[in-house]
SEKOLVO-662631 format. One record per residue: x negated, y negated, z of N, C-alpha, C, CB in turn; residue in one letter; residue number from 0. Coordinates in pm, whole numbers, padded with zeros to 5 digits. Atoms other than C-alpha are relative to their C-alpha. Glycine has a CB too. Layout:
N
(rofi (X,Y,Z),(X,Y,Z),(X,Y,Z),(X,Y,Z),'a',NUM),
...
//
This chain:
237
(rofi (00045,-00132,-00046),(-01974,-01707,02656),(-00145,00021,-00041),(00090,00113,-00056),'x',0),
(rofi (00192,-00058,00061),(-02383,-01544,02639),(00066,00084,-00157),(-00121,00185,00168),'x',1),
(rofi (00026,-00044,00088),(-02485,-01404,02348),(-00018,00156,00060),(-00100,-00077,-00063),'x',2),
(rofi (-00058,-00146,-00009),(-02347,-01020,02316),(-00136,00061,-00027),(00132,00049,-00116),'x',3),
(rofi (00111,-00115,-00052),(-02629,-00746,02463),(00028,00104,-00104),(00021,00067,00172),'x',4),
(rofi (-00006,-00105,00060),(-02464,-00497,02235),(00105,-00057,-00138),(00051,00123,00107),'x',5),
(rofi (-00068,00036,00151),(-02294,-00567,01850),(00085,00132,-00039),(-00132,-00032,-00134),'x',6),
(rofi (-00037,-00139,00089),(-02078,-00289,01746),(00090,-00056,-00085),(00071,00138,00081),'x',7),
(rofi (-00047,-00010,00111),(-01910,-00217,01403),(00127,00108,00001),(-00112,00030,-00086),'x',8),
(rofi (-00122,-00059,00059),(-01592,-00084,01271),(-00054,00132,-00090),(00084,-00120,-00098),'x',9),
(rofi (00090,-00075,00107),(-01666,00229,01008),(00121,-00036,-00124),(-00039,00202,00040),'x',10),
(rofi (-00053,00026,00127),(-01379,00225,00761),(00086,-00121,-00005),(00072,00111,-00044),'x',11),
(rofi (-00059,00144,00025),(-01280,-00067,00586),(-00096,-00103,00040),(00134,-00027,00079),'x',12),
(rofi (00127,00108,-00059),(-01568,-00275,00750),(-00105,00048,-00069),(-00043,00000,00171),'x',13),
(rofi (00087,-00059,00115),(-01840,-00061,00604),(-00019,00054,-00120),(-00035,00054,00021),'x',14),
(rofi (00008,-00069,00128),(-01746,00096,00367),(00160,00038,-00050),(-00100,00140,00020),'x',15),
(rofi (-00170,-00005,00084),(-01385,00176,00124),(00081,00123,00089),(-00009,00064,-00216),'x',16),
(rofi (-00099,-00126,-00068),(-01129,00420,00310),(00152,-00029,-00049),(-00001,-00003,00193),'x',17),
(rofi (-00134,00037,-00020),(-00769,00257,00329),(00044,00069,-00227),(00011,-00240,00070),'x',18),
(rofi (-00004,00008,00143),(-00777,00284,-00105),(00013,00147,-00013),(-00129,-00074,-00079),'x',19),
(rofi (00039,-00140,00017),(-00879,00636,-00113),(00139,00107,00043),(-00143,00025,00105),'x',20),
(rofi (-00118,-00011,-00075),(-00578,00712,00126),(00153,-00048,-00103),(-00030,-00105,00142),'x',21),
(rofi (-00132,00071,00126),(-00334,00508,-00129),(00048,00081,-00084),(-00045,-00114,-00110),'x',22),
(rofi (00032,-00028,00094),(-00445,00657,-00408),(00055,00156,00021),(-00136,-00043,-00027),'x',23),
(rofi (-00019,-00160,-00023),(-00396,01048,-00259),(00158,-00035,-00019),(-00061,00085,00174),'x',24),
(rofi (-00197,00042,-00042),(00017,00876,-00132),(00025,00036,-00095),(00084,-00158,00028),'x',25),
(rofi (-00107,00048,00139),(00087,00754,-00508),(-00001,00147,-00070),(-00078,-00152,-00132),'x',26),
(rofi (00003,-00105,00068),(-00037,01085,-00641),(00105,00127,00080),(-00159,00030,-00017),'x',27),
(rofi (-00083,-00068,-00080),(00145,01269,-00387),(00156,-00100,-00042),(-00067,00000,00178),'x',28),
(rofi (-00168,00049,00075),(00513,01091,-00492),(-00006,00045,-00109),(00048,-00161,-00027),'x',29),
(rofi (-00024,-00014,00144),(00430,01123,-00795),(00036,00184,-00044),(-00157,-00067,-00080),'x',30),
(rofi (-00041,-00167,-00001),(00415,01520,-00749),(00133,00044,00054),(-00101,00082,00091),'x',31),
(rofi (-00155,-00070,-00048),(00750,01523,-00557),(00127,-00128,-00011),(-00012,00064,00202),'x',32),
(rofi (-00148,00149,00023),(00946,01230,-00732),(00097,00058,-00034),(-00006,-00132,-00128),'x',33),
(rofi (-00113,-00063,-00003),(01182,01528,-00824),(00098,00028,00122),(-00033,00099,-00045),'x',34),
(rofi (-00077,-00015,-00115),(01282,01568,-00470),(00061,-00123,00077),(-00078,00069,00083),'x',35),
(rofi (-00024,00113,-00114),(01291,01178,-00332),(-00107,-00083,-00115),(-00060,00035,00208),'x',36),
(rofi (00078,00108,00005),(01205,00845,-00448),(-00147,-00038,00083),(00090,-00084,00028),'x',37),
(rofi (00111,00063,-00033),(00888,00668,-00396),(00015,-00048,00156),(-00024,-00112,-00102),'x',38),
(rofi (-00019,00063,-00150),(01040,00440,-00132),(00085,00112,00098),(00097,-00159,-00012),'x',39),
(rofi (-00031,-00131,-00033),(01237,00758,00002),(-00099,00099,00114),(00003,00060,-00137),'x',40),
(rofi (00107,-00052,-00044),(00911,00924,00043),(-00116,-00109,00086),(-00053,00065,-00125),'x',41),
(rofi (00071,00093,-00057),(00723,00622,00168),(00097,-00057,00124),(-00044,-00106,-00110),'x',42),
(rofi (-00064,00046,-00174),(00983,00529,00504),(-00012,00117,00021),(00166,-00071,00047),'x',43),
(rofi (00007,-00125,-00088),(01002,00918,00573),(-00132,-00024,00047),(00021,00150,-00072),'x',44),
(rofi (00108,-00015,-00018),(00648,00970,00569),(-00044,-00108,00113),(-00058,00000,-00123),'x',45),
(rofi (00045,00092,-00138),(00586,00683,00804),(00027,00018,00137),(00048,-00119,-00006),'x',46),
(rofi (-00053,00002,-00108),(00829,00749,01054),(-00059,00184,00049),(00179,-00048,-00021),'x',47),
(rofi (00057,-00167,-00076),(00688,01164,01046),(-00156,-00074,00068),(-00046,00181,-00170),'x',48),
(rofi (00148,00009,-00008),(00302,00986,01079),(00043,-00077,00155),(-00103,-00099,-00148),'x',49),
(rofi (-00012,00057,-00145),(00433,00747,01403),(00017,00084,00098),(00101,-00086,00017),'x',50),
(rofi (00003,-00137,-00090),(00582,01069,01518),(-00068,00042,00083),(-00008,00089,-00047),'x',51),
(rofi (00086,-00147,00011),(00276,01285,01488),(-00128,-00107,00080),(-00041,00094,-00214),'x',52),
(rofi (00119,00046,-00045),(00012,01050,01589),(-00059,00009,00157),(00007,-00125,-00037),'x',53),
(rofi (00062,-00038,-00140),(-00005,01108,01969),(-00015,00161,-00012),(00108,-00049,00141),'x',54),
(rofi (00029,-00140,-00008),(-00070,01460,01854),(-00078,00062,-00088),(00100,00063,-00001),'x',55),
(rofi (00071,-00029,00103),(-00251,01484,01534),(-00108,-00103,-00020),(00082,00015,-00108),'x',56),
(rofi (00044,00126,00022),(-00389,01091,01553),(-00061,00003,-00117),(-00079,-00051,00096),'x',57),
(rofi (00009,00075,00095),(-00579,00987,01292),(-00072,00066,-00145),(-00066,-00112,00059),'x',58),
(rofi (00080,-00053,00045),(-00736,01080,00988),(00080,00114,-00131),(-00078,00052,00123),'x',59),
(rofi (-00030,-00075,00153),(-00730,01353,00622),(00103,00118,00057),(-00169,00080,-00094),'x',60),
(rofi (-00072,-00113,-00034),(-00580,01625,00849),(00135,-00023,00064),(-00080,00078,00083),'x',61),
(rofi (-00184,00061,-00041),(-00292,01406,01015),(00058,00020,-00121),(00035,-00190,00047),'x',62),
(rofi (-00073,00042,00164),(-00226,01318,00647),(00034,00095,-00039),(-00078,-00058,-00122),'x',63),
(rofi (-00048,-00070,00099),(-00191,01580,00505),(00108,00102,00074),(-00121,00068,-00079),'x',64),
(rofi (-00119,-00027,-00051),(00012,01765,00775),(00136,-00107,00039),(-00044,00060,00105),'x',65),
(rofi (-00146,00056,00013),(00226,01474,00781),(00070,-00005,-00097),(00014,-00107,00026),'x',66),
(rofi (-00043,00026,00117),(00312,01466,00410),(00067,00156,-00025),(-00124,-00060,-00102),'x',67),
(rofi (-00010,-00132,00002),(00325,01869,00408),(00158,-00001,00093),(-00152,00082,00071),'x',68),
(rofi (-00142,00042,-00090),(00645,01780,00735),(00066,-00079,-00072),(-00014,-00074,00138),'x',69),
(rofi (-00070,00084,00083),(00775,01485,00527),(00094,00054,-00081),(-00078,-00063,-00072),'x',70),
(rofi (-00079,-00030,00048),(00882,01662,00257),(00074,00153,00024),(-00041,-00034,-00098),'x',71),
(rofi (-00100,-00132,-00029),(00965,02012,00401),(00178,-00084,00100),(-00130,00149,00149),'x',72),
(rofi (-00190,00076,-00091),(01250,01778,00620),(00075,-00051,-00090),(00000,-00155,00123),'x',73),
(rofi (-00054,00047,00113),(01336,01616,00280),(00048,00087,-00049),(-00066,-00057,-00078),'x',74),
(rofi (-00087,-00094,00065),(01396,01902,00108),(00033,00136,00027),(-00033,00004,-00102),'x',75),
(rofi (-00069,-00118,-00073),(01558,02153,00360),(-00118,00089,-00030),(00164,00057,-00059),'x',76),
(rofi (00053,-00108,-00009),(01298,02339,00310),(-00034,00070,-00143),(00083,00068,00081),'x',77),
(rofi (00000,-00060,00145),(01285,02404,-00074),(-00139,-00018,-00083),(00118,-00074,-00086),'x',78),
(rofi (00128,-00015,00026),(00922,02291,-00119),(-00045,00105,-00080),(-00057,00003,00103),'x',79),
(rofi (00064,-00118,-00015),(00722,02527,-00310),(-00106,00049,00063),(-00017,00027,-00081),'x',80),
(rofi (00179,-00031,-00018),(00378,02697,-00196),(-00050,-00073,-00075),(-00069,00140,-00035),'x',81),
(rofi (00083,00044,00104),(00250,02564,-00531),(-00028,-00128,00044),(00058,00006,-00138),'x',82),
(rofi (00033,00145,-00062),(00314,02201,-00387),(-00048,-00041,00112),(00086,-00065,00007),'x',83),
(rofi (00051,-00012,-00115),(00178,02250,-00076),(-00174,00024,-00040),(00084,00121,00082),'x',84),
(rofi (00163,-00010,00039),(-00120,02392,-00206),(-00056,-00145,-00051),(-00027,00120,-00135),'x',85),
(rofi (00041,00161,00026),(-00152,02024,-00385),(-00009,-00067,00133),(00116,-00089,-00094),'x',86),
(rofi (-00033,00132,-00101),(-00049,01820,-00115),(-00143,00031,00121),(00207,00016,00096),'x',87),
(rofi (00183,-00033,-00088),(-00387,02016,00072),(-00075,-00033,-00076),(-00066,00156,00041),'x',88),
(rofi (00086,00020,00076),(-00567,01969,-00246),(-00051,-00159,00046),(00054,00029,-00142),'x',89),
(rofi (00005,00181,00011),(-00524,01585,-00235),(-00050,-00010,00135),(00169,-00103,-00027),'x',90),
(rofi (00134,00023,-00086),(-00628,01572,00122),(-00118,00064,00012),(00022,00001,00107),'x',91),
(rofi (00135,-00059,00036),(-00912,01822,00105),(-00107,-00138,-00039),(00024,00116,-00144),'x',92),
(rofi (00039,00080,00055),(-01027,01544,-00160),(-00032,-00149,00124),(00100,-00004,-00118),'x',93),
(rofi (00074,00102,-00110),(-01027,01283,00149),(-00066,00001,00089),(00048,-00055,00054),'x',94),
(rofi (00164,-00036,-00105),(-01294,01468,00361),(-00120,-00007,-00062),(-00020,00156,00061),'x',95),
(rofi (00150,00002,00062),(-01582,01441,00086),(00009,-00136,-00113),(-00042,00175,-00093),'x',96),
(rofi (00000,00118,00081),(-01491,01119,-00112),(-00193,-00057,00010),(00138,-00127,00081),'x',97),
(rofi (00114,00075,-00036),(-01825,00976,-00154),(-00013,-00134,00012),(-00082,00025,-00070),'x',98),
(rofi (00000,00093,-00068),(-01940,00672,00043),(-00062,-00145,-00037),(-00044,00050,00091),'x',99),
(rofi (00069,00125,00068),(-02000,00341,-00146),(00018,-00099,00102),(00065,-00051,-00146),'x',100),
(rofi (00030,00094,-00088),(-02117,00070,00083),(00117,-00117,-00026),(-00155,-00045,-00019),'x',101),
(rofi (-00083,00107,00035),(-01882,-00263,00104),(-00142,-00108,-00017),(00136,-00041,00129),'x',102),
(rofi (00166,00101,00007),(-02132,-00578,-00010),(-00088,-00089,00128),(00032,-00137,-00108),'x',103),
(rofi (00105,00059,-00117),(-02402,-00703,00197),(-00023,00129,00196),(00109,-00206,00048),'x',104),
(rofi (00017,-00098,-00142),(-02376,-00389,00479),(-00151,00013,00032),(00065,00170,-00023),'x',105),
(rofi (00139,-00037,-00044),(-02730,-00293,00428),(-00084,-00121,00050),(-00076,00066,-00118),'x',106),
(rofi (00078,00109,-00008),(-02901,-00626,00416),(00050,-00029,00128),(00009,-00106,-00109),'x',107),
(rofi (-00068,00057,-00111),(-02670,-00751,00743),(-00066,00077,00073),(00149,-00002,00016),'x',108),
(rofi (00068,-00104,-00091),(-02790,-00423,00934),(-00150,-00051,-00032),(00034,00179,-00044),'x',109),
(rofi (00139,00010,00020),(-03118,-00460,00829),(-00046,-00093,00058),(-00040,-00007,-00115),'x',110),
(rofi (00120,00145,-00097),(-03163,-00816,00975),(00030,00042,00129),(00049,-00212,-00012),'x',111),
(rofi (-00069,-00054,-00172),(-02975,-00702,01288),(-00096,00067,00094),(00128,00128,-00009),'x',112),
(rofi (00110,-00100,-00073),(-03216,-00437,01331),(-00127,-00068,00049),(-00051,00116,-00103),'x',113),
(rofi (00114,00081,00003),(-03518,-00696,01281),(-00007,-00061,00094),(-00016,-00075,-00090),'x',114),
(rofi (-00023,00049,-00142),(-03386,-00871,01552),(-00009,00033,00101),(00074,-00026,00025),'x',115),
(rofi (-00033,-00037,-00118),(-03376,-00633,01788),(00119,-00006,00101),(-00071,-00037,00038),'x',116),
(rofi (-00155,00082,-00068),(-02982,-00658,01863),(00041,00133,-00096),(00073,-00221,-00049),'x',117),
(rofi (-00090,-00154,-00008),(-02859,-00303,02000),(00150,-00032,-00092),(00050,00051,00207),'x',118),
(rofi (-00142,-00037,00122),(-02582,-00176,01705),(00052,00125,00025),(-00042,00011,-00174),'x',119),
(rofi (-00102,-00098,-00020),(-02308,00052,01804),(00133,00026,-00158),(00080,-00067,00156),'x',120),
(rofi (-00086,-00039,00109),(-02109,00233,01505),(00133,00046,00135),(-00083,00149,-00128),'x',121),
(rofi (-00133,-00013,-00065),(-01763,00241,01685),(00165,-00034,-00063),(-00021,-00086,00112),'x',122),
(rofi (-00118,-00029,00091),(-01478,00409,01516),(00131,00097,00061),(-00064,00074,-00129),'x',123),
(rofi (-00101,-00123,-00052),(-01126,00601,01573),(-00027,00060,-00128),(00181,-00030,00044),'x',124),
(rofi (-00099,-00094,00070),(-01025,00899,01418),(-00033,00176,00018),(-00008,-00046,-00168),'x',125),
(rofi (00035,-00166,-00041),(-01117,01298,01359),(-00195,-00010,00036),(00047,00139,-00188),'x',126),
(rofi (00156,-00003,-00044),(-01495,01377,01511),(-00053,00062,-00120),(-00043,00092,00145),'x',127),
(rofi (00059,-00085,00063),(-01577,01599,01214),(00035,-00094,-00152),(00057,00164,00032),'x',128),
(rofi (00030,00111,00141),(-01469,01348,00932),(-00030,-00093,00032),(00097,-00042,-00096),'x',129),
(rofi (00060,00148,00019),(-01609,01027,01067),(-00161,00084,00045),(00082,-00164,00133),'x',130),
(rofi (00120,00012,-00030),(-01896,01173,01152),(-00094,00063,-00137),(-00016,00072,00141),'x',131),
(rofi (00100,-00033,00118),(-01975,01329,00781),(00036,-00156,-00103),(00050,00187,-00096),'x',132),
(rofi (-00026,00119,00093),(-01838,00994,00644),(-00177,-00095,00022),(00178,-00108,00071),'x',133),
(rofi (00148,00087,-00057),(-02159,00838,00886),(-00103,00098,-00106),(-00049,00024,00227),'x',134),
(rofi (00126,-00064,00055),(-02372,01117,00731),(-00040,-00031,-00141),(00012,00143,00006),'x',135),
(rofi (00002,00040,00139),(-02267,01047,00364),(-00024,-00159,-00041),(00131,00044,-00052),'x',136),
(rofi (00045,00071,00012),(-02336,00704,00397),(-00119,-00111,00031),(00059,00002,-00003),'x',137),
(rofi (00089,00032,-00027),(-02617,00694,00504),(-00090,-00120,00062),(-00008,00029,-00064),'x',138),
(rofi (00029,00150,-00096),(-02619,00387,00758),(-00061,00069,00145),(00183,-00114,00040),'x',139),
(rofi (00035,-00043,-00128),(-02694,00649,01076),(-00125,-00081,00066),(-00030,00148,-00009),'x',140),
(rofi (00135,00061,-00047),(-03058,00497,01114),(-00015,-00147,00064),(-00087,-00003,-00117),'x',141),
(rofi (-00016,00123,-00066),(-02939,00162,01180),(00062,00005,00102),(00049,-00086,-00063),'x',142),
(rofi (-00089,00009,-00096),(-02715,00238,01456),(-00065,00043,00149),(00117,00085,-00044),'x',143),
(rofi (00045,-00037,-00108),(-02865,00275,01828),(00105,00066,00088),(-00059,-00104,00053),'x',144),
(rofi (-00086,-00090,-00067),(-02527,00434,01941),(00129,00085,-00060),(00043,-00075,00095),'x',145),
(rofi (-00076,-00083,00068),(-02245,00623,01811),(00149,00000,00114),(-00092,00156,-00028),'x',146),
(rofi (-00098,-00029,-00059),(-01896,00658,01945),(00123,-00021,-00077),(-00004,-00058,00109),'x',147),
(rofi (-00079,-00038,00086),(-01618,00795,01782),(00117,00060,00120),(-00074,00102,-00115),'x',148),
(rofi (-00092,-00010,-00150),(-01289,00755,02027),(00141,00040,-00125),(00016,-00206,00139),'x',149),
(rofi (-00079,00021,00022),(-00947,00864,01955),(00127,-00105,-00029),(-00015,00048,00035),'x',150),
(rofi (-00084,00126,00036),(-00783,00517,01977),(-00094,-00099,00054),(00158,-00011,00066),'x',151),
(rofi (00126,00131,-00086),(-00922,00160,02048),(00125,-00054,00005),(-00163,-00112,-00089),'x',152),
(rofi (-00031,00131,-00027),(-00733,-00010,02259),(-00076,-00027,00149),(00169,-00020,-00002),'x',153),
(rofi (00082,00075,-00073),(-00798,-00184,02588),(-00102,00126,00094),(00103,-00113,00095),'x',154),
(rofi (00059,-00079,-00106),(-00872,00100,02831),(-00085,00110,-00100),(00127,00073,00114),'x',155),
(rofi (00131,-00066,00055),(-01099,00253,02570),(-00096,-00087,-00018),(00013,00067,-00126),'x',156),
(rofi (00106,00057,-00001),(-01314,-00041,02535),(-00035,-00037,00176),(00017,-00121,-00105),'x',157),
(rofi (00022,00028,-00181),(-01300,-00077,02933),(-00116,00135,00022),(00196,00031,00127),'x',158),
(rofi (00053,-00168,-00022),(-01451,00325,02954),(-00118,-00073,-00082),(00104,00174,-00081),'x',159),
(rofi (00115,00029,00007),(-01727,00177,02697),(-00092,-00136,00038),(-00002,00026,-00100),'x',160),
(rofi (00085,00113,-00080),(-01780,-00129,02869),(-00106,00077,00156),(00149,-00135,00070),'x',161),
(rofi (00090,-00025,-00088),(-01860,00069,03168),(-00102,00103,-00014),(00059,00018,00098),'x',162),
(rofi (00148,-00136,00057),(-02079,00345,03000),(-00095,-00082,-00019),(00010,00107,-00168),'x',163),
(rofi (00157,00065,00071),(-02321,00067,02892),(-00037,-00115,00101),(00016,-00081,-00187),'x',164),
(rofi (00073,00097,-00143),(-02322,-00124,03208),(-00013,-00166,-00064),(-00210,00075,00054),'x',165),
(rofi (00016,00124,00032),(-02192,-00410,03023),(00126,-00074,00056),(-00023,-00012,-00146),'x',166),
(rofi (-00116,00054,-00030),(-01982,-00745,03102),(00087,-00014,-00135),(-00025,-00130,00072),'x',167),
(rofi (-00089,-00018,00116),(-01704,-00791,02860),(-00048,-00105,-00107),(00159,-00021,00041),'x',168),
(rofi (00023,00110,00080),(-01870,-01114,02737),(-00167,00015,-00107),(00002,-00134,00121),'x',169),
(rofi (00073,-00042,00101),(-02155,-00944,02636),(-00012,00092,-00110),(-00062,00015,00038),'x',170),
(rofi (-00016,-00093,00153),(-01984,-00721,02382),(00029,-00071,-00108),(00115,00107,-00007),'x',171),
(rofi (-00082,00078,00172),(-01928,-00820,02008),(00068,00160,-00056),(-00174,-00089,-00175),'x',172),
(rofi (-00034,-00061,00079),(-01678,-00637,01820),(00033,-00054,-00151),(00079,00051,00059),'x',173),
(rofi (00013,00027,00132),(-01687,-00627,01450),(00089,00113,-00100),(-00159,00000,-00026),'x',174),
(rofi (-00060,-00049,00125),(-01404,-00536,01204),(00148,-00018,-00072),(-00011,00121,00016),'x',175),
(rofi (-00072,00052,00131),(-01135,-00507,00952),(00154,-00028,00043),(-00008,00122,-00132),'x',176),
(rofi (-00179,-00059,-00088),(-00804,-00395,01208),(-00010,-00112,00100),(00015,00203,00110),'x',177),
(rofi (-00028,00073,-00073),(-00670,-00659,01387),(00087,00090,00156),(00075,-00102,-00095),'x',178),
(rofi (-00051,-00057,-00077),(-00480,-00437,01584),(-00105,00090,00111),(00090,00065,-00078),'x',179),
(rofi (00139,-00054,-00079),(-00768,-00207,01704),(-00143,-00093,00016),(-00048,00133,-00082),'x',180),
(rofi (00105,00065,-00089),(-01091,-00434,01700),(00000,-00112,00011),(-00115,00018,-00024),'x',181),
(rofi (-00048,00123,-00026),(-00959,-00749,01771),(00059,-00043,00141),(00091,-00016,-00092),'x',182),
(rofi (-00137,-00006,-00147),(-00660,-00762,02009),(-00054,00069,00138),(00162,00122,-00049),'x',183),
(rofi (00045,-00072,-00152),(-00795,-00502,02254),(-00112,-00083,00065),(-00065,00167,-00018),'x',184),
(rofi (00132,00031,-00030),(-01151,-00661,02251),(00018,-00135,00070),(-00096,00000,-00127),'x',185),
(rofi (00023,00144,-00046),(-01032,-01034,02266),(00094,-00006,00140),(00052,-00123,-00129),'x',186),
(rofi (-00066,-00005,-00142),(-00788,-00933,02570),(-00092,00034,00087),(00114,00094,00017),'x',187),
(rofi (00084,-00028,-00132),(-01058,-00804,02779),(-00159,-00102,00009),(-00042,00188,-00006),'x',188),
(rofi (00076,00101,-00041),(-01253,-01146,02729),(-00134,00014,-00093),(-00023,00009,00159),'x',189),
(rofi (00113,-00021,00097),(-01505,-01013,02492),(-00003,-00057,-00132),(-00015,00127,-00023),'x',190),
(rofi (-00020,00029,00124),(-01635,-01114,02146),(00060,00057,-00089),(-00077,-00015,-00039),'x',191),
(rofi (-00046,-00082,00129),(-01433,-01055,01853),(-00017,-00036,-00141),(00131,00014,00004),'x',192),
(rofi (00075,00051,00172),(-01524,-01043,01524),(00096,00062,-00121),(-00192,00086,-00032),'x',193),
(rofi (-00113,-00058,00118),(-01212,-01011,01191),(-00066,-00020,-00120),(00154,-00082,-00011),'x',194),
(rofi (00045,00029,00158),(-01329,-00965,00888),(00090,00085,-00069),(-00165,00038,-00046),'x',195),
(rofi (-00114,-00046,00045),(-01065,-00906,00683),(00030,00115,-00127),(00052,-00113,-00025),'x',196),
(rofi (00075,-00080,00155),(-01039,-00630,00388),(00185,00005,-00089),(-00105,00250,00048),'x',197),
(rofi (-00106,00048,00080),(-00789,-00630,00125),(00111,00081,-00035),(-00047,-00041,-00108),'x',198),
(rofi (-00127,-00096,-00019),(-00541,-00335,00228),(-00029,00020,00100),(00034,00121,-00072),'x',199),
(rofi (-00009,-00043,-00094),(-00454,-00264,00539),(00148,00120,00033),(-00017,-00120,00066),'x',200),
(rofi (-00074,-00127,-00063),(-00287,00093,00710),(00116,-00079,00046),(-00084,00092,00130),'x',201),
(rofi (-00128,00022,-00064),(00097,00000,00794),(-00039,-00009,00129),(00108,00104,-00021),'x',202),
(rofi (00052,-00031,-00195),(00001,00138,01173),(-00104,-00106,00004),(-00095,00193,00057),'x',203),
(rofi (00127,00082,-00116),(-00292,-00136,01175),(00070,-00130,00021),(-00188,-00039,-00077),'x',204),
(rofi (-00073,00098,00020),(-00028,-00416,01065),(00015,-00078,00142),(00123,00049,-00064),'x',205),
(rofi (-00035,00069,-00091),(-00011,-00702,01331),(00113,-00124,00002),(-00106,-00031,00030),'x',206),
(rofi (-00050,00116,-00014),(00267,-00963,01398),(-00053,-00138,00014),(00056,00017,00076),'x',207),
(rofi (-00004,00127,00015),(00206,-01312,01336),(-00027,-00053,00158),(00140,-00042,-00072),'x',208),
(rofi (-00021,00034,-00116),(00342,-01367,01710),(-00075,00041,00117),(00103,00023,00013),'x',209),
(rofi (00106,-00060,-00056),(00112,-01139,01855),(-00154,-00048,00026),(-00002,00094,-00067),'x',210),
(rofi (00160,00042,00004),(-00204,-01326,01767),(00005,-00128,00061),(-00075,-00011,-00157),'x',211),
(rofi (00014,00118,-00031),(-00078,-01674,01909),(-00088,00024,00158),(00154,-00076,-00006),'x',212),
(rofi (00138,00001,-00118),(-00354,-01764,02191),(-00134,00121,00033),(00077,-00002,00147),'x',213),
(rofi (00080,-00069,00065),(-00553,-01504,02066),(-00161,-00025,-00042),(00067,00012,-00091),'x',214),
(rofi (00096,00045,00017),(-00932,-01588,02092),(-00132,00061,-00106),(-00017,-00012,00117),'x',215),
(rofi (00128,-00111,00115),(-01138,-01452,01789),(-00045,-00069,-00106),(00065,00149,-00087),'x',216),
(rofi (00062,00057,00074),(-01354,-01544,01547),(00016,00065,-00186),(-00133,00006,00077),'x',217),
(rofi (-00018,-00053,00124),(-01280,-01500,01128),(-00110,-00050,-00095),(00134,-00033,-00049),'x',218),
(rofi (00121,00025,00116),(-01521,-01439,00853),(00020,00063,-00111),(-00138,00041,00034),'x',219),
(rofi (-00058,00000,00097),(-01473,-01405,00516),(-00076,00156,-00044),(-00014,-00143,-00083),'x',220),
(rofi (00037,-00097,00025),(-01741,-01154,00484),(-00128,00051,00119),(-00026,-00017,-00142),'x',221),
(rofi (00083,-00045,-00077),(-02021,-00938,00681),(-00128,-00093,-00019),(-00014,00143,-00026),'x',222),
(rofi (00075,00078,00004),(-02280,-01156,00520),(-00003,-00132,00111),(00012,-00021,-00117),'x',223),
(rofi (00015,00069,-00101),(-02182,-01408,00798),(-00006,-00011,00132),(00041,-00041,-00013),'x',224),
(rofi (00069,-00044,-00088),(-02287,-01212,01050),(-00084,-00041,00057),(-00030,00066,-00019),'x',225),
(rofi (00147,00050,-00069),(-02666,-01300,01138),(00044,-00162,00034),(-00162,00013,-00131),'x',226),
(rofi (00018,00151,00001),(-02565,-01695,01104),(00085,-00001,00131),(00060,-00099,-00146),'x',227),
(rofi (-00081,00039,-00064),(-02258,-01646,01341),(-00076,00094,00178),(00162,00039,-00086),'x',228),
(rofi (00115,-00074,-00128),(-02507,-01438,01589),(-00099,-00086,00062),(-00103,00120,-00061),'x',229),
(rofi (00107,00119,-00011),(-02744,-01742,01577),(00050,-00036,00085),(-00031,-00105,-00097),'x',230),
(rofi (-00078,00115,-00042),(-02465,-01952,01666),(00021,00044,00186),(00168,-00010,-00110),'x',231),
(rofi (-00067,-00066,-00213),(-02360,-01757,02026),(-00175,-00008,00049),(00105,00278,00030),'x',232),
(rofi (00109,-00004,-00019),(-02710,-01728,02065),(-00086,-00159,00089),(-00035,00042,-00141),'x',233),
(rofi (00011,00141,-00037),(-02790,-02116,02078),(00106,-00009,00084),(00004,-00104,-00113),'x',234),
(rofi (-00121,00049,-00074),(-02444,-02155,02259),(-00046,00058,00166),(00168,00077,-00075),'x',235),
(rofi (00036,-00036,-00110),(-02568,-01940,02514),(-00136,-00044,00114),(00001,00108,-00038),'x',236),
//
């Protein structure tokens, strides 16, 4: 295939820490209602309310926390207090302003990207008003020549930005951490894909084994092998 007209990026988990932050709220949340329900108890409910809720709340601090807030009011008939509710908002609250520590090598990678002259699209799911202060707080906006922040990525959302940019499918690169979202969709519609893998992944991003056989994509251990593997399509092309 040519060498991809446009490069876009993943935001959480590719750029920068999210999935952890998210953990970290869960365990503290069980831990506040291990009187009502086990861990694992609270961890299959909660999943099956979030699969629920997601064609209606999709993604993000405010799904979370109204799914955990449903979780256990169905758990415990209803016996919840206010007091724990008020937590269970506290703890997400806490996942709209986390502050934004880079993952290694982001800046330097952007930075050559930019040098190059090789258009960079930040392209992420979830809420418009927390990925877009997550972009603000981490202060990568300047590198990015486009922005798009979709409710889901799969195929017929990268089809809608294939044709907004008046591109063929072979000249897109996608770049990130979800096999399920920027992988699968991207490498089905013939385009580049780019996995770089991070070291927790969201249940919902989880992919089957069986799913990936004939599966055309490219794996890298880290973002640093970016510019070299850009070379490479480059010469190929």
């Amino acid at each position: 295939m040519p060498a991809p007209k446009l490069v876009a990026f993943d935001a959480d988990d590719t750029l920068w820490p999210n999935q952890p932050h998210y953990d970290y709220a869960e365990a503290q949340l069980y831990e506040l209602l291990t009187h009502y329900a086990d861990a694992d108890t609270l961890g299959q409910h909660f999943y099956q309310v979030q699969r629920r809720n997601l064609p209606l709340f999709g993604y993000g601090a405010k799904s979370f926390m109204l799914g955990m807030i449903e979780t256990v009011i169905e758990l415990t008939h209803g016996r919840v207090t206010g007091h724990e509710i008020q937590q269970i908002l506290e703890y997400g609250k806490r996942l709209l302003d986390f502050p934004i520590e880079l993952l290694p090598h982001v800046p330097e990678v952007l930075t050559t990207l930019k040098e190059r002259k090789i258009p960079l699209m930040l392209l992420t799911k979830g809420d418009l008003f927390d990925q877009e202060s997550k972009l603000a707080r981490s202060g990568l906006g300047e590198y990015f020549d486009h922005l798009e922040i979709v409710s889901e990525k799969n195929e017929d959302t990268y089809r809608r930005i294939l044709a907004r940019y008046q591109l063929l499918p072979e000249e897109f690169l996608m770049i990130g951490n979800s096999l399920k979202s920027d992988v699968l969709p991207v490498a089905c519609l013939g385009a580049h894909a780019v996995y770089v893998p991070y070291h927790t992944t969201w249940i919902h991003e989880r992919v089957p084994a069986e799913e990936l056989e004939g599966v055309a994509f490219h794996q890298i251990s880290s973002l640093a092998e970016v510019p070299d593997y850009l070379t490479e399509l480059e010469l190929q092309g």
